[in-house]
N, CA and C of each residue as an Amber inpcrd file, in Angstrom:
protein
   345
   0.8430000  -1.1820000   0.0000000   0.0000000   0.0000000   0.0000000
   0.8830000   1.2390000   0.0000000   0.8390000   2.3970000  -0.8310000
   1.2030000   3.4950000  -0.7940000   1.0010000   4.4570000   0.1750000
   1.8870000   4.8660000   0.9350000   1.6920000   6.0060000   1.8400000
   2.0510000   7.1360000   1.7080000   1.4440000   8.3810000   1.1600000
   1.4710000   9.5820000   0.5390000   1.3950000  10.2630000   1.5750000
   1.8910000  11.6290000   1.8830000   1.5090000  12.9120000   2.0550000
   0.1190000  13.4420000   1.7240000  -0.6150000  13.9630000   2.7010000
  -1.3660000  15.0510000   1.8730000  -1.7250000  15.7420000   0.7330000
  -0.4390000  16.4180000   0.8980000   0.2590000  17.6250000  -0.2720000
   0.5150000  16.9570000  -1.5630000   0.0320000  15.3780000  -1.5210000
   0.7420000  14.9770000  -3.4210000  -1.0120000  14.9320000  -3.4450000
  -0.6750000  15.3840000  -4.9200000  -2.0220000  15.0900000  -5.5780000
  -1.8020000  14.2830000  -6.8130000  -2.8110000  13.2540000  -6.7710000
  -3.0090000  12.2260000  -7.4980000  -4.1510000  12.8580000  -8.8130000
  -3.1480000  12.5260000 -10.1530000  -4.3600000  12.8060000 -11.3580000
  -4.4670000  11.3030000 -12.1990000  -5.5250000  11.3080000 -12.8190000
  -5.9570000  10.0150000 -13.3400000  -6.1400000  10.2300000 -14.8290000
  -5.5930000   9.3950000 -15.4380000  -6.6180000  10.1100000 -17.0990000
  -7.6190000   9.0720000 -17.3440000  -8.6110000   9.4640000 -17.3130000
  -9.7180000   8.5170000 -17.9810000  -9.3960000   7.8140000 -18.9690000
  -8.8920000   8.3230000 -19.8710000  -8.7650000   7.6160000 -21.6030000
  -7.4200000   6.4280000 -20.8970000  -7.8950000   5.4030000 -21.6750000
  -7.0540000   4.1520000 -21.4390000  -5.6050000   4.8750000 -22.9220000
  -4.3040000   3.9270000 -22.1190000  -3.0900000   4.5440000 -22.8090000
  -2.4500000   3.3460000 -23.0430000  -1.3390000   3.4450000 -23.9790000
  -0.5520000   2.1260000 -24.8380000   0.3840000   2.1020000 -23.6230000
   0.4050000   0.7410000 -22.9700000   1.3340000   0.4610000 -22.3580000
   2.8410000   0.8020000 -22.4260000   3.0230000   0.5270000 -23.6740000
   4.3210000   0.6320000 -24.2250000   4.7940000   2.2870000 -24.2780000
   4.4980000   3.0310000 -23.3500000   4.6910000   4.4970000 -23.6290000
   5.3800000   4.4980000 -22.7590000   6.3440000   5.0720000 -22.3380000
   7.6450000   5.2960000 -21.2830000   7.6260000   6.8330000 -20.6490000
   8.6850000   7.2430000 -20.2270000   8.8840000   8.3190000 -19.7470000
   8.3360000   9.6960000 -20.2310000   8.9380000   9.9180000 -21.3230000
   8.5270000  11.4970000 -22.2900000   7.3260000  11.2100000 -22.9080000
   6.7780000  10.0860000 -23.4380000   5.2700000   9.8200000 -23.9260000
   4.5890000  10.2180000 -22.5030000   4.7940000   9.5510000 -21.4520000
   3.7050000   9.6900000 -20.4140000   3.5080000  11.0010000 -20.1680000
   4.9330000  11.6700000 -20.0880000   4.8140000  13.0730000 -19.7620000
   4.1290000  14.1330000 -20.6290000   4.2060000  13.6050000 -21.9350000
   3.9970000  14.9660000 -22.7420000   2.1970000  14.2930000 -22.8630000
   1.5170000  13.0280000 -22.5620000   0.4140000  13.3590000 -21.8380000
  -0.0580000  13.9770000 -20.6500000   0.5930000  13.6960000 -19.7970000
   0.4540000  14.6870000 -18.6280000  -0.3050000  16.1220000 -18.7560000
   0.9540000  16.9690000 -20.0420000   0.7480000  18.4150000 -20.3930000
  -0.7840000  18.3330000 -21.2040000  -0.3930000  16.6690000 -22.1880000
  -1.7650000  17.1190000 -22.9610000  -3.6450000  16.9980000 -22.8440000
  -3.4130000  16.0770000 -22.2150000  -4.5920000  15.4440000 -21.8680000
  -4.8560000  15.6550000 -20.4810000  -3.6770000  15.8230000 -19.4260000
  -4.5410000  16.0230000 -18.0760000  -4.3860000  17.7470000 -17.8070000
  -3.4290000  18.0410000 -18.2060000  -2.7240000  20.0320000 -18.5290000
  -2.7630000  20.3190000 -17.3550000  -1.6220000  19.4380000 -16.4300000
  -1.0260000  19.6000000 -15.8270000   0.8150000  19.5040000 -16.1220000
   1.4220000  19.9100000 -14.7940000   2.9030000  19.6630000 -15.3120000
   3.6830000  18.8740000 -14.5900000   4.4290000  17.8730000 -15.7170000
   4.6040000  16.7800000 -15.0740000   5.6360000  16.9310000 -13.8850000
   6.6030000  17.9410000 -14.4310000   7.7660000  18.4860000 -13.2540000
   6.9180000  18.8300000 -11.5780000   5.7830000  18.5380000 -11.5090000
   4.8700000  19.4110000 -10.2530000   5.2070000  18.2580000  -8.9170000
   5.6130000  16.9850000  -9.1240000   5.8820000  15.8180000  -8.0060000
   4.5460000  15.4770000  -7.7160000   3.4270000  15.7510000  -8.7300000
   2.2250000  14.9960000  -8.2090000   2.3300000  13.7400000  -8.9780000
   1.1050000  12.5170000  -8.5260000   1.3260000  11.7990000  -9.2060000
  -0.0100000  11.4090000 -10.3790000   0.7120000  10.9740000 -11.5010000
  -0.1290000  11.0520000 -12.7720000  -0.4800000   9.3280000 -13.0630000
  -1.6570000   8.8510000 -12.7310000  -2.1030000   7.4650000 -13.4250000
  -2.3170000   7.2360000 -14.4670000  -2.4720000   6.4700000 -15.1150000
  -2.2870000   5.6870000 -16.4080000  -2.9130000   4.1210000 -16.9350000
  -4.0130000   4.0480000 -17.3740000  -4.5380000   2.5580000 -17.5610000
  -4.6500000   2.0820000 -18.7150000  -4.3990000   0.8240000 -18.7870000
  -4.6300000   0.4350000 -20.4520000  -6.2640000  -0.0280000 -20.5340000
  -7.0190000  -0.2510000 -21.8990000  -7.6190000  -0.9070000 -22.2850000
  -8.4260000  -1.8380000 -21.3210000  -7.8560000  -2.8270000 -21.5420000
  -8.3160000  -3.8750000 -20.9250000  -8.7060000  -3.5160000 -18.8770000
  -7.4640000  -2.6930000 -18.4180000  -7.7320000  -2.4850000 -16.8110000
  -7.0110000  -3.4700000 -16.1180000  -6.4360000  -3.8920000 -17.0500000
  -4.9830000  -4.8550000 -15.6660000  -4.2750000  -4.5770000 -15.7980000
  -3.5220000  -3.0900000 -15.8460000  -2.0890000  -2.6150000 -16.1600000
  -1.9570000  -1.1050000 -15.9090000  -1.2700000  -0.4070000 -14.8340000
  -1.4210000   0.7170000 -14.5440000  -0.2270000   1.3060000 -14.2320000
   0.4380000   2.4150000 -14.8000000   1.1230000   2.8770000 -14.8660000
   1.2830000   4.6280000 -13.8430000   2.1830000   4.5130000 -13.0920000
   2.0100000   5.9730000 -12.1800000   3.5570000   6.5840000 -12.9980000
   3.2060000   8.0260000 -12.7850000   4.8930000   8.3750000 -13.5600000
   4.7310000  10.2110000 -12.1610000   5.9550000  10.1090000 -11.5690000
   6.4610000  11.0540000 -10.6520000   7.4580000  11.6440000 -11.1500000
   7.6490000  13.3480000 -10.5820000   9.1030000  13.7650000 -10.9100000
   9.1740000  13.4150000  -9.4250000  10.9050000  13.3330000  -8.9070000
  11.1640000  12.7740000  -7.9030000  12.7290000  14.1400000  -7.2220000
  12.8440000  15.1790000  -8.1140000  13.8130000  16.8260000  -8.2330000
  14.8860000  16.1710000  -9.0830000  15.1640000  14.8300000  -9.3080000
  16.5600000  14.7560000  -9.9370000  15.9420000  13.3730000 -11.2710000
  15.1640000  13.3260000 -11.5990000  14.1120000  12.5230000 -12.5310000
  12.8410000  11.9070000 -12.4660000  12.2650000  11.2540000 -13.6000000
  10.9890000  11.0540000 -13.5480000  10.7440000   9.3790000 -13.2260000
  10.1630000   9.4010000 -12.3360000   9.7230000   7.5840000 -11.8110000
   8.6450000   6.8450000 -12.0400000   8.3050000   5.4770000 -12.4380000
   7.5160000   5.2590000 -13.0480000   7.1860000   3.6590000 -12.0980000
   6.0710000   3.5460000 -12.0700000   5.7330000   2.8600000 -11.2090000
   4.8980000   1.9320000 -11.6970000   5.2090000   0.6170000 -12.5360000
   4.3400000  -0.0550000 -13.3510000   3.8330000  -1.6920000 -12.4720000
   2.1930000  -1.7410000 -12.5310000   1.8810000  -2.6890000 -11.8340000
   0.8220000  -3.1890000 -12.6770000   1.1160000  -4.7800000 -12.4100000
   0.4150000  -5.6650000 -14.0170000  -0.6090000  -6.5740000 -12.5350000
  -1.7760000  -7.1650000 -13.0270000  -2.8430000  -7.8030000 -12.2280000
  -2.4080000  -9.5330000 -13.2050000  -2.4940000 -10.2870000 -12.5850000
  -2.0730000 -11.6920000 -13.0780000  -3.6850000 -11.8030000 -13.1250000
  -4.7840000 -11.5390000 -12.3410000  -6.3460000 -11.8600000 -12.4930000
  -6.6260000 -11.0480000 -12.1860000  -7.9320000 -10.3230000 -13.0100000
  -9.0720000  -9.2600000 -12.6000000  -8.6580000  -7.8110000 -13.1210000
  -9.2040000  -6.7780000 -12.7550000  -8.7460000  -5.7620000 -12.9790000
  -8.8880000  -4.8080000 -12.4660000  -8.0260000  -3.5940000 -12.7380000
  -8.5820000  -2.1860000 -11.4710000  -9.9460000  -1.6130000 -11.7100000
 -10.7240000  -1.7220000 -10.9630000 -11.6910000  -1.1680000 -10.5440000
 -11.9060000   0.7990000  -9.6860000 -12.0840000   1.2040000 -10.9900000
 -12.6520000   2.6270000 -10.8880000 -13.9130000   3.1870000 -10.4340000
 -13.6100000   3.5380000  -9.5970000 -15.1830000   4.2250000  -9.8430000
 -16.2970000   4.1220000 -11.0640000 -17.5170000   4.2660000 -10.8320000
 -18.0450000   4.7830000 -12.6210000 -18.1260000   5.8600000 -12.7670000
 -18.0450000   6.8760000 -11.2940000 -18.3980000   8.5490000 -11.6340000
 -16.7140000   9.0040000 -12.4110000 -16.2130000   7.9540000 -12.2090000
 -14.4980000   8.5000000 -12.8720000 -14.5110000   9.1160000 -14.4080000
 -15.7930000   8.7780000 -14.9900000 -15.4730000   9.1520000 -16.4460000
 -15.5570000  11.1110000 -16.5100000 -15.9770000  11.3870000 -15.4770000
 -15.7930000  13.5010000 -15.3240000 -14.7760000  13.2370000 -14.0850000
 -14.2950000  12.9840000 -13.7210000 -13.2460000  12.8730000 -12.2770000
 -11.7830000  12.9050000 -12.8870000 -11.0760000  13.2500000 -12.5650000
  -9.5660000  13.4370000 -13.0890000  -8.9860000  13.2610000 -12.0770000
  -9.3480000  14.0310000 -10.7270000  -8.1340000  14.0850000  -9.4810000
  -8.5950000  13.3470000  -8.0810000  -7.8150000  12.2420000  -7.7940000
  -8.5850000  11.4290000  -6.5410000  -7.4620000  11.6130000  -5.4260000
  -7.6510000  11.3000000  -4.3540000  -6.8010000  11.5510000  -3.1840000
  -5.9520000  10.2590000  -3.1470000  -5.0540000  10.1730000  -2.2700000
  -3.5550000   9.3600000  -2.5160000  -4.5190000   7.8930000  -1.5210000
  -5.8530000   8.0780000  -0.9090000  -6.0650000   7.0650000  -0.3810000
  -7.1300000   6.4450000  -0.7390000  -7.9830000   6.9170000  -2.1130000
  -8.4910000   6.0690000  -3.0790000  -7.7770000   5.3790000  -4.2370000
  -6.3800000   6.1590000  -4.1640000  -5.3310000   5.3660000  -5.2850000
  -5.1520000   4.1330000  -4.7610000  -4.0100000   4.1210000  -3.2390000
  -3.9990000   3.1630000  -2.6080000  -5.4180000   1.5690000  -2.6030000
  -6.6260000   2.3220000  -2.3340000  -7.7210000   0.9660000  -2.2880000
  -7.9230000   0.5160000  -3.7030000  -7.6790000   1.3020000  -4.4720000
  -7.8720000   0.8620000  -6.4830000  -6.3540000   0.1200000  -6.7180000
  -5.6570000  -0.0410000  -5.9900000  -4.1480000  -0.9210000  -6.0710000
  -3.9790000  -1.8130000  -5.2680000  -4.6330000  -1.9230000  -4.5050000
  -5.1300000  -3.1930000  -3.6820000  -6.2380000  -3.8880000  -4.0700000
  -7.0220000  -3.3570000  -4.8620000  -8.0130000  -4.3000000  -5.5410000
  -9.3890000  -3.9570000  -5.1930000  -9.9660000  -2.9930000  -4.0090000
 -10.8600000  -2.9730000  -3.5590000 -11.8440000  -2.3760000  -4.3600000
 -12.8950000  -2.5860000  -5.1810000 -14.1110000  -2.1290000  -5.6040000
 -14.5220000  -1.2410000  -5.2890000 -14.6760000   0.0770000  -5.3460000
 -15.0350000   1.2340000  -4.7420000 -16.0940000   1.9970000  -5.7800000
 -17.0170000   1.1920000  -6.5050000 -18.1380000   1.6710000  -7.0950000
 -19.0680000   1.8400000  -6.4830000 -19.4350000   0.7990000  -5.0770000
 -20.6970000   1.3820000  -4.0210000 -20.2000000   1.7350000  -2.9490000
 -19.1030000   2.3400000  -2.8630000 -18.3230000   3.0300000  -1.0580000
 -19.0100000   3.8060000  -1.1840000 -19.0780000   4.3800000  -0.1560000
 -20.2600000   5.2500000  -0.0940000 -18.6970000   6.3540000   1.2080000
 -19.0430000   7.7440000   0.6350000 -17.4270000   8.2760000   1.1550000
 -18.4670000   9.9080000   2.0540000 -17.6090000   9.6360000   3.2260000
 -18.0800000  10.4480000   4.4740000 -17.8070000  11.7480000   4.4080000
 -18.6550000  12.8740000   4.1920000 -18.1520000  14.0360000   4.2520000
 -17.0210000  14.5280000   5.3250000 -15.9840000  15.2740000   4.6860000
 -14.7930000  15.3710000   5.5510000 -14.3380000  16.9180000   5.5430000
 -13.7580000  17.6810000   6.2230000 -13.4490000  18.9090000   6.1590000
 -12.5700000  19.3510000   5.1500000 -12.5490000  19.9780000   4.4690000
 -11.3610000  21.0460000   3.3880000 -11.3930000  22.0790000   3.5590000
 -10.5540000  22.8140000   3.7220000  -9.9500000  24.2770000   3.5810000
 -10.1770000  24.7260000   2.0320000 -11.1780000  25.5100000   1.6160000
 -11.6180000  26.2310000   0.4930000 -10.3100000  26.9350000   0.3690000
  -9.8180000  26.6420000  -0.9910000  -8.7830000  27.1070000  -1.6480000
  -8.3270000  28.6350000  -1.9200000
């Protein structure tokens, strides 16, 4: 399980992506499709097709890290409201990488500081 900070923010791209895309492909989606920047140390997800293959890509101040995890059975399970959702917190990433189904969680109103 991933243990994040607060302060990282997790972006997702809806549109499924070619596995085979590496470092500067992932990134120059980053700019295009999520228009964010990849240099920011948040972290950017990545799914193929099918949903058993997910790719995270971080700047880390001295390069970019990539964090690739393949499912031998089943697949990641998104939300369904994910298809307008782009940005999830570092502890719904964590339960979607452990496998947990989170289409009927039902999620507790919690305090935020209005930006």
């Amino acid at each position: 399980m991933l243990t994040l900070p607060p302060a990282i923010r997790v972006f997702v791209s809806t549109a499924p992506v070619d596995m085979r895309h590496s470092f500067d492909r992932l990134a120059a989606l980053v700019e295009g499709i999520l228009q964010q920047d990849p240099f920011s140390g948040h972290l950017f997800v990545f799914r193929n097709r099918p949903g058993d293959k997910v790719k995270i890509l971080f700047w880390d101040r001295s390069g970019f890290c990539l964090i690739y995890k393949r499912l031998e059975q089943g697949t990641f399970r998104f939300p369904r409201s994910f298809a307008a959702q782009q940005e999830i917190d570092s502890a719904t990433l964590g339960l979607i990488l452990e496998g947990i189904d989170l289409s009927d969680a039902k999620y507790q109103r919690r305090y935020r500081r209005a930006a």
